[in-house]
Each structure stands twice: as C-alpha cells, then as structure tokens.
N, C-alpha and C positions, 0 to 999 in steps of 0.2 A: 621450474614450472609450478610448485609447490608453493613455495613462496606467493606468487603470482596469485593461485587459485585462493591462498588465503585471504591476502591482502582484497580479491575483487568480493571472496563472501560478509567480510567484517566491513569493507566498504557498504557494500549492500544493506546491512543487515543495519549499520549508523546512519544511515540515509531514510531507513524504513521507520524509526524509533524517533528521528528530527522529523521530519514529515508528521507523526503523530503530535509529534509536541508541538506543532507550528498548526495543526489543524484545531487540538485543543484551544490553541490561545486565540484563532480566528473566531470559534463557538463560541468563548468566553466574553464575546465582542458583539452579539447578534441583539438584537434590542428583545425583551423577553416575553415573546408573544410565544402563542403555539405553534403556528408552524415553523417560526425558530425550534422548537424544543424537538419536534421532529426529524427536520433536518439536521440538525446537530446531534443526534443521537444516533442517526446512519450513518450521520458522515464519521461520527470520533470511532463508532465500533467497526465500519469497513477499513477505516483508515489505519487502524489500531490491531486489525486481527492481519493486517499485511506482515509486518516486523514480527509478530509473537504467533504465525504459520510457521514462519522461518527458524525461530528459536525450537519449535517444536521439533522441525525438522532435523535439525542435530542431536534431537535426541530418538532419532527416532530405531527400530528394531530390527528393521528391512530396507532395502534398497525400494521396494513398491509405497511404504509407510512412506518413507521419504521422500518419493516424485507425486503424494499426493496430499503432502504437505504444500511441497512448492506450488501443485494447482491449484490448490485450496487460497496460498499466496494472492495470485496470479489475479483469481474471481476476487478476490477484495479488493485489489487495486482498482481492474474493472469498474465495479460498486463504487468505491470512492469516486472514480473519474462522474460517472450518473450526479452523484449527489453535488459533486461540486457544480458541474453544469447547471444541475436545477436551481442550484444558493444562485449562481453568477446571472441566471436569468432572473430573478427577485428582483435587483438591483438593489438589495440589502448591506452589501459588502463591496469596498474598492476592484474594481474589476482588475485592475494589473495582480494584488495581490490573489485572489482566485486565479489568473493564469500563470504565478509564478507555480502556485501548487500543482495548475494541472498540467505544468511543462515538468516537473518534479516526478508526480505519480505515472505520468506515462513513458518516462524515462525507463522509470523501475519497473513498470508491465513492461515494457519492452525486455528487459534484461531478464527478469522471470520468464516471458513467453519464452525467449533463446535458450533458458534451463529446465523449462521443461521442453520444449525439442527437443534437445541433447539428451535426457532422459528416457525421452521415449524411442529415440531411437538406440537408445541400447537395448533397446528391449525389456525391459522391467517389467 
C-alpha cells in the first residue's frame, strides 16, 4: 500500500509541474496586448503554485501545516480552472487546447479535493 501511495503522490505532483509547463508554453503564445499579460500572469501563478503547494507540503512540520498545503493546492487549481475559462471565452486561443488543460486541472482538483477529505477527516 506504500508503494501505491507513493507512486499516486509523484504521479500527482509530475502532473502538477507539466500542467505548469504546458500553461507556460500556452501564455508564451497569447498575441501581446494587455489583457493577455493579465491573464497570463493569473493563469501561470495559479497554475504554478498548484505543484510548488504540494512540494511545500512534504516539507512540511505538522500533520495541520500539511492538509493546509494541500487546501492551499486545491484553491489554485480552482483559480486556474476561472482563468482558463475567462482565456477560452476571448477566443484568443485553440479552444480544444484550453479543454485539454481544463480536463487536466480538474482531474487534479478532483484528486486534491479527495486529499483533503481524507485529511480532514482524520481530524487534523
């Protein structure tokens, strides 16, 4: 079972790290007005503080430090999912590629929400 729980947080956590590097390279793509520079600057830091929550979260001091890393996760994802919506309504950007990302981030808000339940219900 050990095994298992690692293999699903390293999954996680390289899913969380490509997602930034694929939203990066989507921003890097936006034609360079302002409300691009806007949008892009929410979406790379929401999208970016999901994986480097997580990272925090191993390091972190307390069993509570840690299940409010993962909320912390959880609400960027969130955020991300907003910002990509708002870009996909623009019509700035390929809309399938906008919905591989938000079938991507909401995968991972989903697996976050299910760690912190599990968190919270141990009581923490």
């Amino acid at each position: 079972m050990q095994n298992y729980n690692s293999k699903f947080k390293s999954d996680l956590k390289d899913r969380c790290f490509n997602l930034g590097l694929r939203i990066i390279s989507l921003c890097d793509l936006l034609p360079n007005k302002r409300s691009n520079w806007i949008i892009s600057d929410q979406l790379i830091r929401s999208s970016t503080s999901i994986g480097a929550n997580l990272t925090e979260a191993r390091a972190s001091s307390s069993r509570l430090e840690f299940k409010k890393f993962y909320e912390i996760s959880l609400k960027s994802a969130n955020e991300t999912v907003y910002w990509l919506e708002l870009l996909k309504k623009t019509n700035k950007v390929k809309q399938k590629e906008i919905d591989l990302l938000l079938q991507e981030v909401t995968e991972i808000a989903k697996m976050l929400g299910a760690g912190v339940i599990k968190l919270k219900n141990r009581n923490l």
